[in-house]
Backbone as a printed PyTorch tensor [residue, N CA C, xyz], in Angstrom:
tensor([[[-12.6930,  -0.3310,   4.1420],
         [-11.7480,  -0.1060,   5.2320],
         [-12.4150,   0.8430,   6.2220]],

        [[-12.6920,   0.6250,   7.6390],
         [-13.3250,   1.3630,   8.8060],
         [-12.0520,   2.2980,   9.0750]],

        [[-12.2340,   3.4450,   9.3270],
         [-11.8160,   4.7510,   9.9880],
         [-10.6370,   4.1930,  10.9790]],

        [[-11.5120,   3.3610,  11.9930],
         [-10.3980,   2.4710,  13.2850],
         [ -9.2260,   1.8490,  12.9330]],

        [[-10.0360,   1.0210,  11.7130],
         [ -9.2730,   0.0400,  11.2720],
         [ -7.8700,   0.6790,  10.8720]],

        [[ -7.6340,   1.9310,   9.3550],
         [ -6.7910,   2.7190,   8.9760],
         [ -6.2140,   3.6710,   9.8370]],

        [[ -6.6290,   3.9540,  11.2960],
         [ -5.8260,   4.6710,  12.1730],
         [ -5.0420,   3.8320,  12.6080]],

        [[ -5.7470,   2.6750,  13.0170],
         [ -4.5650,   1.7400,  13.8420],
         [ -3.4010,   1.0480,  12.8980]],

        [[ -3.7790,   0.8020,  11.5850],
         [ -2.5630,   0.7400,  10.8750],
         [ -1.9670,   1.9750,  10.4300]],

        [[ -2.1240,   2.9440,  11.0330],
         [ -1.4030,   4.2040,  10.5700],
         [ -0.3360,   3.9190,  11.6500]],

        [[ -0.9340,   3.6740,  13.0420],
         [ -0.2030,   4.1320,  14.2210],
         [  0.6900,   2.9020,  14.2760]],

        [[  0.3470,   1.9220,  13.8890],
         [  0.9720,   0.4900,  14.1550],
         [  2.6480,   0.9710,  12.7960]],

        [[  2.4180,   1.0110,  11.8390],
         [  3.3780,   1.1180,  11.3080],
         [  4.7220,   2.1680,  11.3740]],

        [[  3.9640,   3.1650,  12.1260],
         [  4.6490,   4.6880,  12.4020],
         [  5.7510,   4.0150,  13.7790]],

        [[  4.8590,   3.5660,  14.7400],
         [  5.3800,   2.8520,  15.7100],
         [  6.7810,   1.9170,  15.2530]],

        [[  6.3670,   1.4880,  14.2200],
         [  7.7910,   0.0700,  13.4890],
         [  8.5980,   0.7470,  12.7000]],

        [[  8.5290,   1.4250,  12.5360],
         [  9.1540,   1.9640,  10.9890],
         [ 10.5180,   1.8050,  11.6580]],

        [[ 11.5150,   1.5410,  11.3070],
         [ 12.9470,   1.6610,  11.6400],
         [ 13.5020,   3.3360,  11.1090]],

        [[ 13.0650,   3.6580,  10.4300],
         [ 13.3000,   5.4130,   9.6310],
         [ 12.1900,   5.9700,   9.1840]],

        [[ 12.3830,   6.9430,   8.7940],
         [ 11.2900,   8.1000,   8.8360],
         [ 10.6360,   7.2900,   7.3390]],

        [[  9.1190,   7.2240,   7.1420],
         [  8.6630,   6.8340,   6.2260],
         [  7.1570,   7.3440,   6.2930]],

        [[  6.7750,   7.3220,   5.2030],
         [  4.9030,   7.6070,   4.9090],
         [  4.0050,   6.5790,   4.7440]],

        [[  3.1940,   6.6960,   5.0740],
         [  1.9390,   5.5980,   5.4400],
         [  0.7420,   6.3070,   4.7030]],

        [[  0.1220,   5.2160,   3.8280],
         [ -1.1730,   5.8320,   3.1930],
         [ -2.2100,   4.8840,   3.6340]],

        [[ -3.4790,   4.6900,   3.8520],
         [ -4.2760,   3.6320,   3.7180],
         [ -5.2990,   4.3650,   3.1940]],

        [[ -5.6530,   3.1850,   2.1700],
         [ -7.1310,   3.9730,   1.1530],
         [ -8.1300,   2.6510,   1.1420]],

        [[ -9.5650,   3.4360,   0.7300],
         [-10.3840,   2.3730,   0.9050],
         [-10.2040,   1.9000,  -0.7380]],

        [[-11.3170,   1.1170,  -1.3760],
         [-11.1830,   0.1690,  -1.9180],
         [-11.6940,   1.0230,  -3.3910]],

        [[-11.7580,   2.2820,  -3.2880],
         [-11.2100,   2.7490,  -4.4230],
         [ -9.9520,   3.6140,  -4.9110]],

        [[ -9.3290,   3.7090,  -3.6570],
         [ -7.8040,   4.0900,  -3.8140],
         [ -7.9930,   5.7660,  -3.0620]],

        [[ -8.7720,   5.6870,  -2.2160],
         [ -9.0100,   7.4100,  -1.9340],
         [ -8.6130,   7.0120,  -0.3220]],

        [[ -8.3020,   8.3280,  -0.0100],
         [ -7.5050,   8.4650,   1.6420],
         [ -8.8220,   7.9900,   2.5490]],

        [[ -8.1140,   7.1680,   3.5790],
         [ -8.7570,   7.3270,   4.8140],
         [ -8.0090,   7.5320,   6.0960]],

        [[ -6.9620,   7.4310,   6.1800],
         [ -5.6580,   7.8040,   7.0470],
         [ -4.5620,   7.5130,   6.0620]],

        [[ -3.2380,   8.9210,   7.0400],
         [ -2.2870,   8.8460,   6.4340],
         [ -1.4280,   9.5810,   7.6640]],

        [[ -0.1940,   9.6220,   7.1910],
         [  0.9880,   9.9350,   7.9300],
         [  2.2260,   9.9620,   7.3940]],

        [[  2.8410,  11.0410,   7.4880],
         [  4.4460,  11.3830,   7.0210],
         [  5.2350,  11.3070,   8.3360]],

        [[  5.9200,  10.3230,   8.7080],
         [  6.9100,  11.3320,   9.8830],
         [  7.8640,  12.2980,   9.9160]],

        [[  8.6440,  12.7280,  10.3350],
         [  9.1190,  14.1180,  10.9150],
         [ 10.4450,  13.4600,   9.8420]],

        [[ 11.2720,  13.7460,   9.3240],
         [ 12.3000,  13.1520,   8.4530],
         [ 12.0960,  12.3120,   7.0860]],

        [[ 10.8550,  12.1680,   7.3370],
         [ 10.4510,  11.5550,   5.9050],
         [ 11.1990,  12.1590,   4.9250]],

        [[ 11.7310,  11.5690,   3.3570],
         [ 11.9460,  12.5450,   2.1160],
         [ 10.4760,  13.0760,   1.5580]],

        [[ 10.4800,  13.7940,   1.0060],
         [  9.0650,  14.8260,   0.7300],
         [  8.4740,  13.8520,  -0.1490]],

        [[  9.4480,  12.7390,  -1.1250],
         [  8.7160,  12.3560,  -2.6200],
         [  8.2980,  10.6660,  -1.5320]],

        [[  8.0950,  10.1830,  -0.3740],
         [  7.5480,   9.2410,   0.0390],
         [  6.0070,   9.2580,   0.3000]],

        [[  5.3400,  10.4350,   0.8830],
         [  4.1990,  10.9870,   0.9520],
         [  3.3060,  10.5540,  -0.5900]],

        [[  3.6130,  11.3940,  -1.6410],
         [  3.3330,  10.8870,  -3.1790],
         [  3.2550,   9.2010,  -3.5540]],

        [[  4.4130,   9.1380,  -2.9440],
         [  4.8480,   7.3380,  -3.6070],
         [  3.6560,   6.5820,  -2.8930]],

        [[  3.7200,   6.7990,  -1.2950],
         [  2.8500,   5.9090,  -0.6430],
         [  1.0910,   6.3180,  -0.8730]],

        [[  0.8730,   7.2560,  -1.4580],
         [ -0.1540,   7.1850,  -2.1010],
         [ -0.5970,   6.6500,  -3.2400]],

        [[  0.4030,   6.5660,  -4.1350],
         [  0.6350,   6.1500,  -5.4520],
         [  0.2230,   4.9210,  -5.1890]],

        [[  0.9340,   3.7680,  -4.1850],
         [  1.1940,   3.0420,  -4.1050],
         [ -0.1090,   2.1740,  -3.6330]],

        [[ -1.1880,   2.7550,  -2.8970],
         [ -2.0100,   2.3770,  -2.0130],
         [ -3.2800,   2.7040,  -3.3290]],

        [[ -3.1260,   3.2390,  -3.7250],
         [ -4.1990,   3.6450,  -4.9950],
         [ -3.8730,   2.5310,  -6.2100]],

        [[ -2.6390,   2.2920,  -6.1050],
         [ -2.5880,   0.7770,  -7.1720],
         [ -3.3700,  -0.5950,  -6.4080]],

        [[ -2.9210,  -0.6420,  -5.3060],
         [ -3.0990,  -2.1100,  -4.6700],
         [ -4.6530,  -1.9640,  -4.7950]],

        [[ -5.0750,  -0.6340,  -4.0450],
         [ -6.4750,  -0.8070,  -4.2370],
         [ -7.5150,  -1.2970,  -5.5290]],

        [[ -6.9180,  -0.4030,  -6.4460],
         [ -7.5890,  -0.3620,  -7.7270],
         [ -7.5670,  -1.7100,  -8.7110]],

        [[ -6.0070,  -2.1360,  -8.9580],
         [ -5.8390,  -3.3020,  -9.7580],
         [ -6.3400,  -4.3140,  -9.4140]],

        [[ -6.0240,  -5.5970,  -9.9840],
         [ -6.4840,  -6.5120,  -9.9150],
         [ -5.4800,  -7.1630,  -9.2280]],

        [[ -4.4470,  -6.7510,  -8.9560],
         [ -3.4710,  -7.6070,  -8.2350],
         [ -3.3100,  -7.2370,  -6.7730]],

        [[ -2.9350,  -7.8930,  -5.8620],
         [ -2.9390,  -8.1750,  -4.5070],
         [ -2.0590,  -7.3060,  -4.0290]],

        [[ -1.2680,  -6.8820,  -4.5970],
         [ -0.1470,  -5.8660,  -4.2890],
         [  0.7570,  -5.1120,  -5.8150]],

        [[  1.1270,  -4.3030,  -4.9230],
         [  2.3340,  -3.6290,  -6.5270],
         [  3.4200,  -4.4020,  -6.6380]],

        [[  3.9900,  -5.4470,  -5.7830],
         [  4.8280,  -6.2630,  -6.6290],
         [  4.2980,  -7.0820,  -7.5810]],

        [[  3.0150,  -7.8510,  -7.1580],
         [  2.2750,  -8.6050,  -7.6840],
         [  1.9170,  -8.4020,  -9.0480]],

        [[  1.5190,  -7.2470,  -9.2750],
         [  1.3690,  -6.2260, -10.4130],
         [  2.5190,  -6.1770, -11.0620]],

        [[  3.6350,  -5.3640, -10.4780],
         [  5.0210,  -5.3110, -11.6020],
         [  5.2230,  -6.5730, -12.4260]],

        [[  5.3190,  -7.8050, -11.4110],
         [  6.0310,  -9.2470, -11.8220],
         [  4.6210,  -9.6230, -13.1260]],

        [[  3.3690,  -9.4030, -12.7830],
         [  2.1770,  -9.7280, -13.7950],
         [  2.7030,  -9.2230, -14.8360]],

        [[  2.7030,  -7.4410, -15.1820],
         [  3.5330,  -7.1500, -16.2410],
         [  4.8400,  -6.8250, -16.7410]],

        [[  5.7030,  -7.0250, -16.3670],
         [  6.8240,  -6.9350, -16.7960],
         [  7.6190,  -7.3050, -18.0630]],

        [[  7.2410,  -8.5810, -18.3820],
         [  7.3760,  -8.5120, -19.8890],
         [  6.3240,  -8.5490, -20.7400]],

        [[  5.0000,  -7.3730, -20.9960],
         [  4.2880,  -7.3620, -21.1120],
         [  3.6380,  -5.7990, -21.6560]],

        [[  4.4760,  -4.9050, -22.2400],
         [  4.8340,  -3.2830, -22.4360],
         [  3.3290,  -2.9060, -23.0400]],

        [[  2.8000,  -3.6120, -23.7760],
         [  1.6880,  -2.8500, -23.8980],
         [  0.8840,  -2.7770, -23.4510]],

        [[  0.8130,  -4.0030, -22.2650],
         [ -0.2890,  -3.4730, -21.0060],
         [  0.5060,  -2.5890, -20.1430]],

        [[  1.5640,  -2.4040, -19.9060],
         [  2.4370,  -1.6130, -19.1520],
         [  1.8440,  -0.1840, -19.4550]],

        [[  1.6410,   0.0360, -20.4700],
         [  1.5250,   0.9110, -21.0600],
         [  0.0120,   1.5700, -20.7960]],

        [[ -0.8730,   0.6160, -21.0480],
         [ -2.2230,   0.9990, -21.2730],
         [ -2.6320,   1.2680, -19.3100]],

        [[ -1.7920,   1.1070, -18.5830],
         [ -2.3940,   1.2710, -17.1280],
         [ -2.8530,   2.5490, -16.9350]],

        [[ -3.5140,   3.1410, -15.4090],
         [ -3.9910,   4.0360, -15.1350],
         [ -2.6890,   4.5920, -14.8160]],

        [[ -2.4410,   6.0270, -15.4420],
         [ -0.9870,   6.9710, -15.0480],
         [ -1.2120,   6.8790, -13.7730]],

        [[ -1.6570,   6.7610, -13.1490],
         [ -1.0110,   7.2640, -10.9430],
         [ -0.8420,   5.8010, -10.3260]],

        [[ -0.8650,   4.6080, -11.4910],
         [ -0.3370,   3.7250, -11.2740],
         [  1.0930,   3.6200, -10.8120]],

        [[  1.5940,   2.9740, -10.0530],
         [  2.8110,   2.4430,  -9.5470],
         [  3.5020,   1.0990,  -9.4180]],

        [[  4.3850,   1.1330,  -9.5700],
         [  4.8680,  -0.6990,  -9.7980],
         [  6.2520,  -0.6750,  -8.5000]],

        [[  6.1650,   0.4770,  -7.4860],
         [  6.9380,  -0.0660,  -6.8520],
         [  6.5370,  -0.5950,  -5.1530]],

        [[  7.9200,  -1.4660,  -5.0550],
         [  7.1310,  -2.4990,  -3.9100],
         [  6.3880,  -1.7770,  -2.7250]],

        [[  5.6590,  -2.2880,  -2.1880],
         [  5.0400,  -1.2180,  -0.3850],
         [  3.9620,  -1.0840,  -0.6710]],

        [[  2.9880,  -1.2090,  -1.6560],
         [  1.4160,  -1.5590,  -1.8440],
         [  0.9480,  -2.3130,  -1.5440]],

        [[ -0.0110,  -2.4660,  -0.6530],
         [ -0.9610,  -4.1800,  -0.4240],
         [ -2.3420,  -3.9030,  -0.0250]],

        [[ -3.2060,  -4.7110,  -1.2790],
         [ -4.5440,  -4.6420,  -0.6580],
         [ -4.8720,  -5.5570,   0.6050]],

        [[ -5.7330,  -4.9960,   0.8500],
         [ -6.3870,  -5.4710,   2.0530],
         [ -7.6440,  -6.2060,   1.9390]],

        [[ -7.8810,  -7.2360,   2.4330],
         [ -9.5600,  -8.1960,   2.4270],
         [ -9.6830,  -8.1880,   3.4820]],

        [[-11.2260,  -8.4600,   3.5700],
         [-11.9590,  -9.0080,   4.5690],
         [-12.3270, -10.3040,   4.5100]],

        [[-12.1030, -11.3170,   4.3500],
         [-12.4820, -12.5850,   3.6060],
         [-12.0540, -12.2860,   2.5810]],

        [[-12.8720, -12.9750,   1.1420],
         [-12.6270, -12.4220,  -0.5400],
         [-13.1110, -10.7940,  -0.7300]],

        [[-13.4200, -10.3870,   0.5860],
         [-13.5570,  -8.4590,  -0.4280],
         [-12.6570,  -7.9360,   0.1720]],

        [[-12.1980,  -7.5640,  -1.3390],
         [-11.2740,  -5.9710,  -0.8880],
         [-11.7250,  -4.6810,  -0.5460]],

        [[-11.2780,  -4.6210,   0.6180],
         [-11.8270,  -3.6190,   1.7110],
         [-10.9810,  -1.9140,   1.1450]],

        [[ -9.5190,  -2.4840,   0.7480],
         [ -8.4110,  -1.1310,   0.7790],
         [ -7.0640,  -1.4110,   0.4530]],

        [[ -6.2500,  -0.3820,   0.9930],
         [ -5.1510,  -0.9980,   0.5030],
         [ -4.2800,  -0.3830,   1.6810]],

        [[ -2.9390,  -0.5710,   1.6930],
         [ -1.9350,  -0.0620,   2.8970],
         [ -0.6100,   0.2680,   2.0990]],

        [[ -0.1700,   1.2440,   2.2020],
         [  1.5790,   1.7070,   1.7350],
         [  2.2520,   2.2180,   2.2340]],

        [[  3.2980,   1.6920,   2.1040],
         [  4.3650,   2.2660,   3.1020],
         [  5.7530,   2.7650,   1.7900]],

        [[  5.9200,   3.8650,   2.0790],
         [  7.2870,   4.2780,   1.4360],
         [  8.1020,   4.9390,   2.4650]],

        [[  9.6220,   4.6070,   1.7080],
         [ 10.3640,   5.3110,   2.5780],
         [ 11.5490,   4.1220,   3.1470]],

        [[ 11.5240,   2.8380,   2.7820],
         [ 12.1950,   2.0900,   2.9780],
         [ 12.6500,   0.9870,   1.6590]],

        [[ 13.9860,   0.1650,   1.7500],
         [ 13.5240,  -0.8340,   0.9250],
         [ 12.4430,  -1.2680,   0.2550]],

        [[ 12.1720,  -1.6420,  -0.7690],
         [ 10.6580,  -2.2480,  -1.4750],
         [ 10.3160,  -3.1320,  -0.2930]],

        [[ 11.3520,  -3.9990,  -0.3510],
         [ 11.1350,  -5.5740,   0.5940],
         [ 10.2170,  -5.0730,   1.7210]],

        [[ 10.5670,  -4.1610,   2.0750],
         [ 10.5020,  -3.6350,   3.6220],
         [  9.6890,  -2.7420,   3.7860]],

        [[  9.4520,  -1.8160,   2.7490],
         [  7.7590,  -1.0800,   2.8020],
         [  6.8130,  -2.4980,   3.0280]],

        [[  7.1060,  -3.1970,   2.0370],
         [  5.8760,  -4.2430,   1.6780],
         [  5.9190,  -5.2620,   2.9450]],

        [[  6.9480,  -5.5290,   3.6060],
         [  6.5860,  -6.1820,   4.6230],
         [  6.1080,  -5.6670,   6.0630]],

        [[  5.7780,  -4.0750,   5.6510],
         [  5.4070,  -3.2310,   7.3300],
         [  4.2870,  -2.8350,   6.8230]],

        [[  3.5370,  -2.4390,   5.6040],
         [  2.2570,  -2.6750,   4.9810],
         [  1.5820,  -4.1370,   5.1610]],

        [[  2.1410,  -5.2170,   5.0140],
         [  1.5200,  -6.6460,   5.3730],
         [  1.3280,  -6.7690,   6.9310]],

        [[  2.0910,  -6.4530,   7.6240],
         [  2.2430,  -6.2200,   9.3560],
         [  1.4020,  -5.4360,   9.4360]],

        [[  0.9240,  -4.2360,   9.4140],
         [ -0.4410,  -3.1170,   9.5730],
         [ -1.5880,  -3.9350,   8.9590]],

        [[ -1.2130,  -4.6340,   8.1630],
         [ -3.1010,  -5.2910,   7.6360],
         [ -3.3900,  -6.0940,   8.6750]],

        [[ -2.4740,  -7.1240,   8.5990],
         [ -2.7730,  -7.9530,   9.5830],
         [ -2.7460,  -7.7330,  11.3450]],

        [[ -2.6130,  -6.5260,  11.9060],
         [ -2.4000,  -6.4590,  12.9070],
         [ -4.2840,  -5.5000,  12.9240]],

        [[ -4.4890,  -5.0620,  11.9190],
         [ -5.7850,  -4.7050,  11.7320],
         [ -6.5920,  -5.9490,  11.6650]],

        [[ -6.7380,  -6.6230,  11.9990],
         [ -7.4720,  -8.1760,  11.3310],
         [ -7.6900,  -8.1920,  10.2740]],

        [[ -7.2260,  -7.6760,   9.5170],
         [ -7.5640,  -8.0650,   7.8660],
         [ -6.6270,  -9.0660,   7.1490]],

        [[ -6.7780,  -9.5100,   5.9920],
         [ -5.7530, -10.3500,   5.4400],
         [ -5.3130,  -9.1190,   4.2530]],

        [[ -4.1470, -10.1790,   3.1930],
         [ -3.0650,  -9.9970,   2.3030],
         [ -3.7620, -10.4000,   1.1760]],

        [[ -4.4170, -11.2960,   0.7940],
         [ -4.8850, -11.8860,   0.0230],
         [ -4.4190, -12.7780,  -0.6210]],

        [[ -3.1030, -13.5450,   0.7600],
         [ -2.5120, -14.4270,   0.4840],
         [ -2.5420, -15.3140,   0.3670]],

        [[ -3.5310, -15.8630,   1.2930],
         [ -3.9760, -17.0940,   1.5600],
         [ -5.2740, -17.7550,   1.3920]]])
């Protein structure tokens, strides 16, 4: 993930947010490269959206829903994950083609709705979801 790239999805999402929320973007081992709390944020969104951006990055799954739904009925891998793991929604890695570049999180809203203003910042960065 380029410096540019994680400012402009810092600023792009801060810009959308409908309420005060935190923005993490990490590169592709789950470590900061931009971030942002706004002015009303709750204090425990800052944490989460790091949490959150350090899963997408790290796992093997495309996002932290992606991840929850993988294990969910599944407790002893649940179990065996990295503790600063997170399973809630608003994580999404980021590609460049097939490499994962980083990841994007947004807390502070609905799951649905972190995760769909984290997918909006990747892609408004030219990057993909790893959706397609």
């Amino acid at each position: 993930m380029q410096h540019e790239q994680a400012l402009a999805i810092v600023e792009l999402i801060v810009k959308e947010a409908p309420r005060p929320i935190s923005v993490f973007v990490a590169d592709d081992h789950g470590e900061l490269v931009a971030a942002a709390t706004m002015d009303g944020a709750a204090p425990d969104t800052r944490l989460n959206a790091q949490r959150k951006a350090y899963t997408a990055a790290r796992s093997d799954a495309r996002s932290t829903r992606d991840l929850a739904e993988k294990v969910k009925d599944r407790p002893g891998e649940l179990a065996s994950f990295d503790p600063f793991f997170t399973f809630f929604q608003g994580g999404v890695a980021a590609f460049d083609g097939e490499r994962r570049v980083g990841a994007v999180a947004v807390s502070g809203l609905a799951g649905a709705e972190d995760d769909a203003l984290a997918r909006r910042g990747i892609a408004e960065a030219g990057l993909g979801d790893g959706s397609s």
